[in-house]
N, C-alpha and C positions, 0 to 999 in steps of 0.2 A: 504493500500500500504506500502512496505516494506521500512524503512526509509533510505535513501540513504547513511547518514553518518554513518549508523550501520553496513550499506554492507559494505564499505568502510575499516571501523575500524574492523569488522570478518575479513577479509583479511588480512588485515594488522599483526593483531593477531597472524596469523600463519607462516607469515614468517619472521614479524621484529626481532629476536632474529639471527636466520641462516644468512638473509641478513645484519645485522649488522656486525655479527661475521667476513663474508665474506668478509666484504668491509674494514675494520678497518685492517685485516690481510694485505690489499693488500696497503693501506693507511693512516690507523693512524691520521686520519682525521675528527674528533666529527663535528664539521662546516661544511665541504661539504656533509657528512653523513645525518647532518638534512637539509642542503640544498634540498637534494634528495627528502626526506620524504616529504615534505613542496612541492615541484614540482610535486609527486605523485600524491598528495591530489588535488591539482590546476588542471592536465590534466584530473583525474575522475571527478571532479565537472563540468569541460566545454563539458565530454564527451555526448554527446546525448542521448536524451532517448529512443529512438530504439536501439542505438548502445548498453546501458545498459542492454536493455531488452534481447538483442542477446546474452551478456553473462553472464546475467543469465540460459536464455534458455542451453549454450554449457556446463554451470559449472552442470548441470544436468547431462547432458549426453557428458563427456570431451574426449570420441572417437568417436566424430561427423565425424571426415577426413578420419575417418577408414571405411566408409560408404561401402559396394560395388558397391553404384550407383555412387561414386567417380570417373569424368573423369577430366582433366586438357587438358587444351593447352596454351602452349608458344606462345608470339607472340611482333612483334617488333607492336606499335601503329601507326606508320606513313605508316610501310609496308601496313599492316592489312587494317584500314579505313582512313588513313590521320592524326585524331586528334582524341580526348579523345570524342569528339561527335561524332564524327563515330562510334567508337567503340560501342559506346551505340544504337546507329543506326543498330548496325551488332548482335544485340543480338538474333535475333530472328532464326539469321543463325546458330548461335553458339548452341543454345537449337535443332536443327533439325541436331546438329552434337553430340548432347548428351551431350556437357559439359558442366559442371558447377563448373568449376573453372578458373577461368580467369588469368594466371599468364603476367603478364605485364613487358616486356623486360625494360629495364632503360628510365626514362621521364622527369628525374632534370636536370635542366640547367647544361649544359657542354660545352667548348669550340668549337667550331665545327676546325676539323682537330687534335682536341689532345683531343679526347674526350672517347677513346679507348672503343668505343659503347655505350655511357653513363657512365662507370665506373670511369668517372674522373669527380667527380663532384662540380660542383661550388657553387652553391646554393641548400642546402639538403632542402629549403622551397620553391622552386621556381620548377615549371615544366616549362618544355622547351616552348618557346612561342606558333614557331609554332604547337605544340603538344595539347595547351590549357591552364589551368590554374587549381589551387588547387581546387576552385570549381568547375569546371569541373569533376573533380576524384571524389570530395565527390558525386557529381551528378548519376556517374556512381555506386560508388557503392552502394548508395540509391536503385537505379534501379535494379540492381545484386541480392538485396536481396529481396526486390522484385518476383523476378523469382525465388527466393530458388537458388541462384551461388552466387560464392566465389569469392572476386579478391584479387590477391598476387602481391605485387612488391618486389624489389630487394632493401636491405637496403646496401650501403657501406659503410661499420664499420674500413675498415684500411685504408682507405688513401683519401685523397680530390686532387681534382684537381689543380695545383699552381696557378689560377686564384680563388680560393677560398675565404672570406673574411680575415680568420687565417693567409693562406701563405699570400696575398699580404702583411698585415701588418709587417709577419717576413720579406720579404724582406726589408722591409724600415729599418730592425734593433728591433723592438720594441719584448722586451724580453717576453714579457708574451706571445705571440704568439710565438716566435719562439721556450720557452721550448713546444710548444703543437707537435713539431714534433722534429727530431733528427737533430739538428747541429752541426756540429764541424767546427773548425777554421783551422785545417790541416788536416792533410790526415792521422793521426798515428791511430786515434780509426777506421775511417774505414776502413785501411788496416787491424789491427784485425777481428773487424769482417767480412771482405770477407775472412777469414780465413778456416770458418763455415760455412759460411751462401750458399748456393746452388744458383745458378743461377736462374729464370724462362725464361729469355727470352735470354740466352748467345747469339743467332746470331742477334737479332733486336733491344736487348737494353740491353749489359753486363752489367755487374757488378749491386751493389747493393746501388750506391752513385753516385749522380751529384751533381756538381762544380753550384752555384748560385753566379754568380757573381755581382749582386745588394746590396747581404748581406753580399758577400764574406768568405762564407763559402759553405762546402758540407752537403748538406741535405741527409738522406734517401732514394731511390727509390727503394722499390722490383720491382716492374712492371715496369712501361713505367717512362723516369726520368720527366713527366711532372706530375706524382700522389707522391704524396709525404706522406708518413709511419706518421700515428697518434701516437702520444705516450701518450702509455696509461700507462703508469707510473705516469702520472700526471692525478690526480683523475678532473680536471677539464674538460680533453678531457672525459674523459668517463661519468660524468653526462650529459655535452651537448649534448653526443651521445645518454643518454637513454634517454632525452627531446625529441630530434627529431625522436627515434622511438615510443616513445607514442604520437606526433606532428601526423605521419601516420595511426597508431592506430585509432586516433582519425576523420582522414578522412574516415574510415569505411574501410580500408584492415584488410582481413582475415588471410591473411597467409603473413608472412615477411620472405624472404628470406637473409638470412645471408650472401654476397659475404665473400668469403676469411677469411673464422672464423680459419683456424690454423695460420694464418702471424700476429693476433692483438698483439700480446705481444713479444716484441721484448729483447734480453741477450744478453750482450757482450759473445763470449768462447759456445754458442750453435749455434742449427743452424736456430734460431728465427721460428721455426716450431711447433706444438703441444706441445708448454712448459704448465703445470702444470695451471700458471695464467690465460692460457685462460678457460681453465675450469670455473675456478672462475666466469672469466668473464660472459659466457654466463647463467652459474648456478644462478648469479647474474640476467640477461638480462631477465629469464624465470619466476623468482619469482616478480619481477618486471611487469610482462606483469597478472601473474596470478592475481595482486591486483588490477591494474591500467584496464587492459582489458582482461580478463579472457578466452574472445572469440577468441586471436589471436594465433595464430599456427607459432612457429618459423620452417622455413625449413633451416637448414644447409647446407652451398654447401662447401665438402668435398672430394677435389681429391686428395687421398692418396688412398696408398693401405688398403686392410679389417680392416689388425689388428690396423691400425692410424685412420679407421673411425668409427666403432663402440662406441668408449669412447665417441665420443660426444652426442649419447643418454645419455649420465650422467646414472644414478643408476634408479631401478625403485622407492626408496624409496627417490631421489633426482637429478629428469628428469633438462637435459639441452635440447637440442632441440628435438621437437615433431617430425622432419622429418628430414630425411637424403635422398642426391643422392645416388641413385644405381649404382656411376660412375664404378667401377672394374665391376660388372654384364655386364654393358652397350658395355665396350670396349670388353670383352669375348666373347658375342654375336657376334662382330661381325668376332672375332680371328676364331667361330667360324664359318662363314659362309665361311670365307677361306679356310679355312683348310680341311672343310668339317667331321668334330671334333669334338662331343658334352663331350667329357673329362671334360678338362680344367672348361668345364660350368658349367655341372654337378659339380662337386665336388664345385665351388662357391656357386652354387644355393643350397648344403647338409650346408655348413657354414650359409646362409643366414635365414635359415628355421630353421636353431637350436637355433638360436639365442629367449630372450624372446619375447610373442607377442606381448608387451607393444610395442616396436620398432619397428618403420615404416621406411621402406623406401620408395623412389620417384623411379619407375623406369620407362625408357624412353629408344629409340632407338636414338633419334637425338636432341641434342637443338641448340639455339645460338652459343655454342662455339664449340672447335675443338675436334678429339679422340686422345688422348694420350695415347700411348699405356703400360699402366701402370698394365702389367699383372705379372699373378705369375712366375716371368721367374725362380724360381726354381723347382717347378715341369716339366716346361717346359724342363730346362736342362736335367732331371733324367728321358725323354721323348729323347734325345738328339737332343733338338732344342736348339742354338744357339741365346743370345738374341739380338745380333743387327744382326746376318745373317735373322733374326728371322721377325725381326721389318721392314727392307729391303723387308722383300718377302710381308708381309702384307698392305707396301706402296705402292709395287709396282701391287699388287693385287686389290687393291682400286683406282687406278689412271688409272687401263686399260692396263698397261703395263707387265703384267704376262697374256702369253699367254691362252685366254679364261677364262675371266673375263669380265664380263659384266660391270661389277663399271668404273665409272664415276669420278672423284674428282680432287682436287687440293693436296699440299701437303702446309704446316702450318709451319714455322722456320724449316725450312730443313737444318742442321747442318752439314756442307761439313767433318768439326771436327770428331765428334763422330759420323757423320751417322747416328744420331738420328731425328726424326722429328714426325710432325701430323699429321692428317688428317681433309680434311673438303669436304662436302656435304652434298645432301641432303638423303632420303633414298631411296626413288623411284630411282635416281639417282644409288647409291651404289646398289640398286638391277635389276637394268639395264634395267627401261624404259626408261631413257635417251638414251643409245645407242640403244636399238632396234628400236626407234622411228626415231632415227638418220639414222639407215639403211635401216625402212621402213618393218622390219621384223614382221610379223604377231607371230609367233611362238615364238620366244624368246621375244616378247611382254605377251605373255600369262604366258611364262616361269616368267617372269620381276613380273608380277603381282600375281602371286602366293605364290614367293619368298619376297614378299612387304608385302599378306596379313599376310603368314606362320608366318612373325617377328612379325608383332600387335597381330597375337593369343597369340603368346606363351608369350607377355609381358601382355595381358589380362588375363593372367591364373595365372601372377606369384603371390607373397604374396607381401604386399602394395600395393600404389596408384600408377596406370597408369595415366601417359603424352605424350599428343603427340605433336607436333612442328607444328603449322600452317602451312596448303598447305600438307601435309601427309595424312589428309584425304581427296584429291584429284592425288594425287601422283606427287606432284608439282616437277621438277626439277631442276639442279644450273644454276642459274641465274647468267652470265660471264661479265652482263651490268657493274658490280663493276667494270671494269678494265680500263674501261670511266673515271671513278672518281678520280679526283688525291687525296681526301680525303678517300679514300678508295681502291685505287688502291694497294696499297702494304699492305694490310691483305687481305690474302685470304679467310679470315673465312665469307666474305662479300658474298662469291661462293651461301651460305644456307641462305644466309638473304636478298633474293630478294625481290619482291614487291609480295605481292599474286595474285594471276590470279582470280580475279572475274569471267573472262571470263569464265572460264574454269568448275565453278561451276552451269551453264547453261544445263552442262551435268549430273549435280550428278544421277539423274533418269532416263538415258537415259544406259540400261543394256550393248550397243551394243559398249558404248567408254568406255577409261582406265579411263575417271573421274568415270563414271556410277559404272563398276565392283569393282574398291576400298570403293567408296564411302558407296555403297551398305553393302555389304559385313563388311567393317568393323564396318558398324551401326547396320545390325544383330547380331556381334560377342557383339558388346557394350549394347546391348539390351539383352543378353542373361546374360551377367556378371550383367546388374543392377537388373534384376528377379529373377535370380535364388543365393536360401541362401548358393549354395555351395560355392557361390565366398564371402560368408563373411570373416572377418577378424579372427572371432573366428575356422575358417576352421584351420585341421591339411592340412599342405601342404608338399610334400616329391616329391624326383626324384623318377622313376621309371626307373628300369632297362631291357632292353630290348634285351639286350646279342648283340647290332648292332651301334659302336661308331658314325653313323652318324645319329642318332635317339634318339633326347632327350622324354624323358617320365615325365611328370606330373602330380601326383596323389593329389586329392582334396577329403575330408573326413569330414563330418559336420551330427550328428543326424541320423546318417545308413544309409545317401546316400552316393556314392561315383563317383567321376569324375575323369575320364582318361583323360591325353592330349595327343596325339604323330606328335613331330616336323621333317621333315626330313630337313637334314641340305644340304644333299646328291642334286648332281645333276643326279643322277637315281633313279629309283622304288628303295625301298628297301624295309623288311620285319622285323616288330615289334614283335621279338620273343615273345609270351606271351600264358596267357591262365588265363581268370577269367571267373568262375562259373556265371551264370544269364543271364540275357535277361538287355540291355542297348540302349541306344537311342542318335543317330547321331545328335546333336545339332541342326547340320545346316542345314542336309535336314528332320528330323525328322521320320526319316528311324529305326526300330528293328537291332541292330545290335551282332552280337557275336564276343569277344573279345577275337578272336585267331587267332597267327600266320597273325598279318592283314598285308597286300602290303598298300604303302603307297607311291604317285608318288610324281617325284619329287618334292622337295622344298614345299611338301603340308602340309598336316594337319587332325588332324582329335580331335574333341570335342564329348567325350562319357560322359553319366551317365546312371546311375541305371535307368530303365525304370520303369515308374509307371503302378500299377497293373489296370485291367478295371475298378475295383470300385473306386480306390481312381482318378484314370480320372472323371469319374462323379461324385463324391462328387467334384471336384472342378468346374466341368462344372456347378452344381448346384451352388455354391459358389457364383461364379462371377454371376450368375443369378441375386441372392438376392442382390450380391453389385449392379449392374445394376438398381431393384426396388427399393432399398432405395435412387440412386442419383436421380429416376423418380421423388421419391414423393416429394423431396425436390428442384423440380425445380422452380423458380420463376423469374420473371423479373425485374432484380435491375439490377446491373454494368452488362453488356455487356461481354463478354469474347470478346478478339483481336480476328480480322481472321488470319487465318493463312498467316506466313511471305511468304513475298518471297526473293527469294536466289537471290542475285547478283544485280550488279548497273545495267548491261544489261535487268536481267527479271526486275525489277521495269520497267525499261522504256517502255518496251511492256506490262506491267501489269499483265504480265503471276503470275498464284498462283502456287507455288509449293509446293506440301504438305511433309509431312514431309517421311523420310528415309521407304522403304520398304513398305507402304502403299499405295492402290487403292485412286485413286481421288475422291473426294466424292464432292455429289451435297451438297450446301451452307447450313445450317441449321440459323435459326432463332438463335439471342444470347439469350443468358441466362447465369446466374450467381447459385453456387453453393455454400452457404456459408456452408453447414454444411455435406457435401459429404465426408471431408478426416477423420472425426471421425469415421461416422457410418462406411467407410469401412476399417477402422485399426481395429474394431470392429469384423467385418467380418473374417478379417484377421488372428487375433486373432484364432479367433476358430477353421479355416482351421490350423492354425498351430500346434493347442493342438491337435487338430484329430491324425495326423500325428506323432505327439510327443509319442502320446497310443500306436497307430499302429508298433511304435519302441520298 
């Protein structure tokens, strides 16, 4: 066995010279510097030895996340199951919705009423009561790994809650807490800096400074003035922050997501935005994670436009985060469904796809928070749209009130001032099974759902990891109960963050309701992206042109097969000008298809590839044969395999079984256990794949 303080000290090896360089630059600090190192050493030695084993296994193979069987969902924990034992209670729903990545909305104690979703947090070691408790989380993600899934929380790296134990202390006056965030005694430096510095919240919480009058001075606020700006100027706030991200690390998350990584580093005279030191920082944050826990995956949440989100993949010869949001993709998308436009997309989705394939993004149609409409309003202008007539017509096309528009929503700091504002819903909602259900319309319900599944294909196709938002794969819509809540009454982003409808997952397999038909449908689409190699990482992916702006084209390229996607954005038939040579194959119904000049109804869709020839069909029907014989002969009766789950608090109670997405009911099988089935058929595997590789 490999000796642990050798793994340890390799590691170390390779980055202590860069990491030292890096932090000395930023600090000039030899004593907190080996503080660090000394802290290192401490959280690898307590780290688990599963958790060890996981990243050795990931430093093997360090684009595990890039997988294509890669699915995610967001999910608030109390919405979801109630508590952290729910959740683990709900796993088996989650594997029969194909994911295996569990991203877990904020769970650390927060004030309740100034707790801005979890993001104001009081205790980074404490999960919220009713929620559960730190063992709980370790429990679950034990379990998580377990099933072969992922769990991800949200790390908040710029600002704590002022119920914090830091701030309460600065308020009482005691200095060494209060240099951990920004105070002044008048108002002259932060008049300066509001100088620079941009607003986030100018109608629900201006400026960039509150008045603490305990301490009797003004503190820092970018966000809400009860979160209060870390300074990380002072080398003390940033070791106890990489503690408590190796603290997480060490509970068994996979993936940490970075709230708010361009606000850390704060300049008098800039606009305390993507300055130079956060680099540092996280460049810092990644080498740190590669010694200490090798297996975690930083995701960056990055809502700026392309050219301000890109840099924080760092270099590929000196990676800062392993993921980034696709938030400008995200919001285009939907500029696109407006407009009825595939432009604007296009040409995002040509930058996206150029970029190297070391760089991952996250992309997603809906999360937690709200759509900013943070588009390229200059190409839009040199189109002559106008960007706040522009952003107007987009709100008011999302909220229902731009004649025939099916969308649903609320509207997010609607700014009487500049006319600026967001949006918030859910997607089902914005594609208008909310209101056809409201009118009772069979037809613009079908319409609603088509235009629901159209969006999950075309983010199934794109290049990165797909997410989707809890309750989406049943087409859950906004939930208005928030406006009951005086603790949530005034955000409306509360509209997307209802309870999930258990109920409602009763019908996943029932073809004849809107649960059944999404349900369904988007498990097929999810089950063809985790089979088929075209949707690998190492695929070339490119727009395809179809000479018809309401018809985006997605071409997919891996080993001489090639996959067509075409999205119509249109709310009529329209027709996907083209012509490719061969014989291809309709994903979904499994249909010979020719790819010319195709009609394509509204808001539909269409999944082609290279159709395989009659022999290499039966080299693979034989294939799966042999994998079939070899898992026979190694059958035996040791551990039990589970039966299969059931869906929902309702079916448990009736005990009804529901098997998993797209399959016939099968009568019960005797358990058995497989220990040695996934060699022999990666073996299998193997050899189907070298056939295939000649045959190219």
């Amino acid at each position: 066995m490999v000796n642990a303080d050798t793994v340890f000290q390799k590691r170390m090896n390779k980055h202590h010279d860069e990491l030292k360089w890096l932090y000395m630059e930023l600090y000039h600090n030899e004593d907190m510097f080996a503080e660090l190192c000394s802290q290192m050493y401490e959280y690898y030695s307590n780290r688990r030895d599963s958790l060890k084993e996981r990243d050795l296994i990931r430093e093997e193979n360090p684009g595990w996340f890039k997988k294509n069987d890669m699915l995610g969902m967001m999910m608030y924990i109390d919405n979801f199951a109630g508590n952290l034992k729910g959740v683990q209670e709900k796993l088996s729903y989650l594997e029969s919705c194909n994911v295996n990545c569990i991203h877990l909305m904020p769970f650390l104690d927060s004030p309740k009423g100034k707790s801005d979703g979890g993001y104001a947090v009081a205790d980074f070691r404490k999960v919220k009561p009713e929620l559960g408790t730190m063992a709980d989380l370790a429990d679950l993600a034990e379990d998580c790994h377990k099933r072969e899934m992922n769990l991800c929380m949200d790390f908040v790296m710029n600002h704590t809650s002022e119920d914090h134990e830091w701030a309460v202390k600065a308020k009482n006056g005691d200095g060494e807490y209060m240099s951990r965030y920004f105070f002044y005694n008048n108002y002259d430096i932060p008049r300066e800096f509001e100088k620079t510095v941009p607003q986030v919240f100018p109608t629900t919480a201006p400026g960039n400074f509150t008045w603490v009058p305990e301490a009797g001075h003004f503190v820092m606020t970018t966000f809400y003035p009860y979160q209060w700006d870390l300074n990380y100027q002072n080398p003390r706030v940033f070791n106890e922050m990489m503690y408590n991200f190796l603290f997480f690390a060490n509970q068994g998350m996979d993936i940490i997501r970075i709230d708010a990584v361009p606000y850390i580093w704060k300049q008098l005279g800039t606009p305390c935005r993507n300055l130079p030191q956060v680099h540092t920082i996280v460049r810092m944050m990644r080498m740190i994670g590669e010694v200490v826990c090798p297996s975690v995956a930083l995701l960056g949440e990055v809502v700026m436009e392309p050219e301000k989100v890109v840099p924080y993949f760092g270099t590929v010869e000196k990676p800062e985060c392993h993921m980034l949001y696709n938030v400008t993709t995200m919001a285009t998308t939907w500029n696109s469904v407006a407009t009825k436009d595939t432009r604007l997309l296009k040409q995002q989705l040509d930058i996206v796809n150029s970029l190297p394939r070391e760089y991952t993004f996250l992309n997603y149609l809906r999360c937690h928070d709200d759509i900013g409409w943070g588009l390229d309003f200059g190409t839009l202008r040199s189109w002559g749209m106008k960007e706040v007539d522009h952003k107007r017509f987009l709100n008011d096309y999302f909220t229902g009130k731009f004649k025939g528009s099916p969308s649903r929503g609320e509207l997010y700091n609607d700014d009487p001032v500049t006319q600026d504002a967001r949006f918030c819903g859910t997607t089902a909602s914005m594609c208008g099974v909310e209101s056809a259900g409201f009118e009772q319309n069979a037809q613009k319900m079908e319409e609603a759902i088509r235009m629901d599944l159209m969006l999950h294909a075309y983010m199934l196709s794109q290049s990165g990891i797909p997410m989707l938002y809890s309750g989406d794969e049943i087409g859950q819509v906004n939930d208005y109960t928030y406006k009951k809540d005086p603790d949530k009454c005034v955000d409306s982003r509360y509209i997307h963050r209802g309870a999930f409808r258990w109920d409602l997952t009763e019908n996943c397999q029932n073809p004849d309701t809107v649960q059944g038909k999404i349900f369904r449908a988007l498990s097929k689409l999810e089950q063809i992206r985790k089979n088929e190699a075209i949707f690998d990482a190492s695929a070339n992916v490119y727009t395809y042109d179809v000479h018809d702006t309401a018809i985006l084209g997605i071409m997919r390229e891996k080993d001489g097969e090639k996959f067509y996607s075409f999205y119509n954005f249109s709310d009529q038939e329209r027709t996907a000008w083209m012509y490719e040579e061969g014989e291809y194959e309709n994903l979904m119904t499994g249909e010979k298809t020719e790819l010319k000049d195709i009609r394509i109804p509204a808001h539909d869709f269409i999944w082609a590839m290279t159709a395989k020839d009659k022999d290499e069909m039966e080299e693979d029907v034989a294939e799966e044969a042999i994998a079939e014989a070899v898992v026979a002969e190694d059958v035996i009766e040791e551990e039990p395999i589970a039966e299969e789950s059931v869906i929902g608090d309702a079916a448990e109670e009736s005990s009804e079984t529901v098997t998993a997405p797209l399959e016939e009911k099968k009568e019960p099988v005797k358990p058995v256990s497989v220990p040695n089935k996934n060699k022999k058929i990666r073996n299998v595997s193997k050899r189907r794949a070298a056939k295939k590789h000649n045959k190219v």
